[in-house]
N, C-alpha and C positions, 0 to 999 in steps of 0.2 A: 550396559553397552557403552557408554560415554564412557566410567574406569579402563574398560576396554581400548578403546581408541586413542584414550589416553599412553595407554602402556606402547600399543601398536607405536605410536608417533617416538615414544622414549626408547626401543627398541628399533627402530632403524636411523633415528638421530644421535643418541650421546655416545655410540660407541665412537664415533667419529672426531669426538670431545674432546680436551685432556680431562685430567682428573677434577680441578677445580669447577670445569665446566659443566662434567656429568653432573655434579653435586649439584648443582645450583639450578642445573635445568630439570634434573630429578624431581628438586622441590619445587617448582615452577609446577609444572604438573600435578603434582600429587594438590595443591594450589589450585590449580586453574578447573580440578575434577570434582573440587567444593565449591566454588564459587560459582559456578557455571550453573548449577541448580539451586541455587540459593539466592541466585537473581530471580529465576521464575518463582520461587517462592516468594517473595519482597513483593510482586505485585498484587499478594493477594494482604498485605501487611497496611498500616500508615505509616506514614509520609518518616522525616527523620533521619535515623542511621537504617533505617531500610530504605530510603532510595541510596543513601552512600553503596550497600550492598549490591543496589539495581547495578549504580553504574559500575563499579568494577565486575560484577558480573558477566554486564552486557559485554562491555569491552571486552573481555576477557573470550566471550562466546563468538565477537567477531574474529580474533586475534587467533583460536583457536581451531573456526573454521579454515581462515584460511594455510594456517599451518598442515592442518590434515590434509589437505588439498593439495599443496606443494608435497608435500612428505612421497604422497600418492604419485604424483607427477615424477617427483625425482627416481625413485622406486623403478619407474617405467624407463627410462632414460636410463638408468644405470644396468637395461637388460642389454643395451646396444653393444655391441662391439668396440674396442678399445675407451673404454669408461672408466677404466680402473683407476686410472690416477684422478679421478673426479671425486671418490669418494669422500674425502673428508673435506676439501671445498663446497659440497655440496652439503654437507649437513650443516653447513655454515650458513649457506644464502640461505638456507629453505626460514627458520624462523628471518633474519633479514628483512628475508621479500615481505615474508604476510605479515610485520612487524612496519613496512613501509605500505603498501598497501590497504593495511588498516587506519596508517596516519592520513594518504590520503582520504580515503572512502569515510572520514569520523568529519573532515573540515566540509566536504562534499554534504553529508548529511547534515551537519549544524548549520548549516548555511541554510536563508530562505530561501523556497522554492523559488525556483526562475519561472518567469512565463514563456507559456510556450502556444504559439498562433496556431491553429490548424482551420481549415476552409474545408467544410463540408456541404456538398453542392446536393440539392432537393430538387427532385422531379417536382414540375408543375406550382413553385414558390411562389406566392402571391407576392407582388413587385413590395408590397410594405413590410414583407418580411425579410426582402433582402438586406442584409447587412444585420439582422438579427442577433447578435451576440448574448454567448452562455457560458458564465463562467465558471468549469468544473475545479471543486477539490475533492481529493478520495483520499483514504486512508491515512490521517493525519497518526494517528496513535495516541492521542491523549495518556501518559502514565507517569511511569518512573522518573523516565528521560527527557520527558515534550511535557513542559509546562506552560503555564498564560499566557507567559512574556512570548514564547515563540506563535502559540496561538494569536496572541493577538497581531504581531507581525505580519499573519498568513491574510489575517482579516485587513489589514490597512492594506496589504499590495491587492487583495480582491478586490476591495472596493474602489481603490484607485484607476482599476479599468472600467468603471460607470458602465458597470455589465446590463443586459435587459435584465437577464435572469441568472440566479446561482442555482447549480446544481451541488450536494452535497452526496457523494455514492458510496456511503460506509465506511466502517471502523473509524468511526471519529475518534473512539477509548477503547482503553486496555482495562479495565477496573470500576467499579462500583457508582455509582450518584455519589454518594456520601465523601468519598475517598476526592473526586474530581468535580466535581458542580463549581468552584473556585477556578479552575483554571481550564475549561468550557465555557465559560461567562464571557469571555470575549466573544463568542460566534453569535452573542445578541446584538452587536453592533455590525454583523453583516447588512448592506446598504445595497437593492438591484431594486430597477423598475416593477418588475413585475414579482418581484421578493424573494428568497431563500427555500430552496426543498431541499428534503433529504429524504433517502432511503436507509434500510439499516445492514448493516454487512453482519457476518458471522462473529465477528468480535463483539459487535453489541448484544447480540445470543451472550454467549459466554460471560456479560456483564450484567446481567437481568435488562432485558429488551425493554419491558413495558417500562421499566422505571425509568430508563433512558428517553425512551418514546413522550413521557410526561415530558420530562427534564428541556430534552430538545421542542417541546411544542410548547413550553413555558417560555426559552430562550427567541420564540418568533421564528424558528425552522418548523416548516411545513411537513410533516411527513406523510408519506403515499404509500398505503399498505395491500397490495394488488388493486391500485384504484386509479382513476386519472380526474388530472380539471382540463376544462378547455376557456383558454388566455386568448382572450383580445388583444390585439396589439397593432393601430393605426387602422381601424375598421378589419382587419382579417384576423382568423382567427387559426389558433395551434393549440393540440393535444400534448398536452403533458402528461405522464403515466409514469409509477411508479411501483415495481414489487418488492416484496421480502425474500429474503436472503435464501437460497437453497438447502441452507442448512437450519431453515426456521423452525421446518416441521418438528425437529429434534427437541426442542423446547418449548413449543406452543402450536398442535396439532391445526390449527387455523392458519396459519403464515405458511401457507405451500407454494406460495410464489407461482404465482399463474399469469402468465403474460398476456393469455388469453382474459380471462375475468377480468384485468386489468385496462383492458379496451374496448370492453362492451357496451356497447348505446354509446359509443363517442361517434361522433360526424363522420364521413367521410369524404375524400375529397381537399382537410387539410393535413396540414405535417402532422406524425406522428413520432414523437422523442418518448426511447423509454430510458430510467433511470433503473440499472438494476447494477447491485453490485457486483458480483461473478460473470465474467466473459461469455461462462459455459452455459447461459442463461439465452445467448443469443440465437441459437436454431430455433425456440419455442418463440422466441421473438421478432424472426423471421417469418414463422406462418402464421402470428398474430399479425400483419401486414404494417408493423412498423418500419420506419423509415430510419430509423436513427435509433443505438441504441448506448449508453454513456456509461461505462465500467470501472471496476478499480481493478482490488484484490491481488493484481499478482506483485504490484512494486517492479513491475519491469524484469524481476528477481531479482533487484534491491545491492547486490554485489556478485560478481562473477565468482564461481560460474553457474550459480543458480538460476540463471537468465533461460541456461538450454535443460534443465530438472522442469520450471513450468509445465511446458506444452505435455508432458506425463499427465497432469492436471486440468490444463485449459487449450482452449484450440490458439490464444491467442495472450503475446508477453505484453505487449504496448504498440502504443500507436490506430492506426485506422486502416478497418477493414470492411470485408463483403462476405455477407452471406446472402447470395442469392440478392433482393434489391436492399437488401437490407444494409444502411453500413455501421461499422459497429468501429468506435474509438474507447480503447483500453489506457487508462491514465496508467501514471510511471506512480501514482504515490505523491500525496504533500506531505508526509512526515516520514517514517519508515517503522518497522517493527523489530525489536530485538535488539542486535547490537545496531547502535549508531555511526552506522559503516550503510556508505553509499559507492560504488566503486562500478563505472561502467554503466549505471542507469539511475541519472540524476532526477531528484525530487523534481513535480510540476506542477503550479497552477496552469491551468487549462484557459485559453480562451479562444471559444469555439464561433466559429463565424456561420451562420448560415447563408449560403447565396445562391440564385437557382443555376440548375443545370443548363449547360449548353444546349 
């Protein structure tokens, strides 16, 4: 399928070419249709000239996206009416565009995450918990691409906001303990009042869970595996709850992610915060009668136009919503996945304020 859309893309673009040009972009392709799966292969390799392969890969797999996309685009635009003398300008911009689009969307991604405020207002907040502050990261990607140095960057701007509490909501790694334990070592030096949790997203499945599970409760991250504590904080107190990944069952027939078992025998009467990864998690965690519920997974779609493919997927891209009293905030991603391309839905650390409702 990908040789395929390879040819697709070389077939409605280099006729448009001269001759030197078909040649070059011919092999550009024929190129870009071995590298592109030879990056997903790297990450299951050590470190060396297989992360060199990661990143021309990845790049390679941004750069490609969005040329197919434009190809596609142009294609539709040349059904219009008087378009004809568009043709061969137009096999011109189409690499162009996704060749600049990529250059932004790679400086957007290597950059650290920006902070981003959001105010989430709670029925019945006990006055000491106003001004509450939580500061989420999700989906850093630990791999090829996202080494230490950037890890640990993510951890000095966290902790620079003297959060109460960090929330951590999955895919911290793309790859193994073995492979990454060296550049995860910085998230022991996460610093909050009331300390560090984490849930585990679908990438940590596909990376052996439990040995992560160790790895991150060696590191001083708390993980909540459909379970909750309940935190003191200025004489009142709040529920904190945490499940596994929906795609847990898949790998270890106990991680069914139950938003319900995840709340049971907890008090009622204070806030209830669930940490789950997947957005699509949220209707079961609406009638488990939480209040809050802090997600990752989608990256915002991470570059257009995968922003509007999502909601195929998940009811919700980013930002903060409702379901029924429930409200639900979807992070944009602290790292990204795949190509290192951010374009239209930039990286975020989270800092979430709680204050009560009017």
């Amino acid at each position: 399928m990908l040789a395929l859309l390879h040819v697709y893309i070389g077939m409605q673009l280099l006729p448009g070419w001269d001759a030197g040009g078909r040649l070059a972009g011919a092999a550009v392709l024929v190129l870009s249709s071995v590298l592109i799966p030879a990056a997903f292969v790297s990450r299951f390799r050590d470190g060396g000239a297989w992360d060199l392969v990661a990143w021309a890969g990845f790049l390679d797999l941004g750069l490609f996206s969005s040329t197919l996309v434009f190809t596609i685009v142009r294609e539709l635009v040349l059904l219009l009416p008087h378009t004809a003398g568009w043709v061969r300008p137009s096999a011109l911009a189409v690499p162009a565009a996704a060749l600049l689009v990529s250059l932004i969307g790679f400086v957007q991604a290597r950059r650290t995450a920006r902070v981003v405020d959001v105010q989430v207002q709670i029925a019945h907040l006990a006055p000491a918990l106003h001004g509450f502050t939580i500061a989420q990261i999700s989906d850093i990607h630990v791999g090829p691409t996202i080494k230490a140095s950037t890890v640990q960057a993510i951890v000095e701007r966290v902790n620079a906001l003297q959060p109460d509490l960090i929330a951590v909501t999955g895919d911290v790694v793309d790859g193994t303990v073995e492979r990454l334990r060296t550049h995860t070592a910085p998230l022991a030096r996460l610093r909050a009042r009331h300390g560090a949790w984490l849930v585990p997203g679908n990438h940590e499945y596909y990376s052996g869970v439990h040995a992560w599970l160790a790895e991150f409760s060696r590191l001083g991250l708390r993980c909540l595996l459909d379970e909750h504590v309940v935190l003191e904080h200025a004489g009142s107190r709040l529920v904190l709850a945490g499940i596994t990944d929906p795609q847990g069952p898949a790998f270890d027939p106990a991680h069914r992610s139950d938003p319900h078992k995840a709340i049971e025998g907890a008090p009622a009467g204070v806030p209830r915060i669930l940490l789950g990864h997947q957005p699509v998690s949220s209707t079961q965690a609406a009638q488990a009668g939480f209040d809050l519920h802090l997600a990752g997974h989608t990256h915002g779609g991470q570059f257009w136009p995968w922003n509007h493919v999502v909601p195929l997927q998940q009811p919700f891209v980013a930002g903060l919503h409702r379901v029924g009293r429930l409200q639900v905030y979807v992070s944009r991603g602290t790292g990204y996945w795949g190509p290192p391309k951010r374009f239209g839905a930039p990286s975020e650390i989270t800092r979430i304020r709680l204050v009560a409702a009017a």
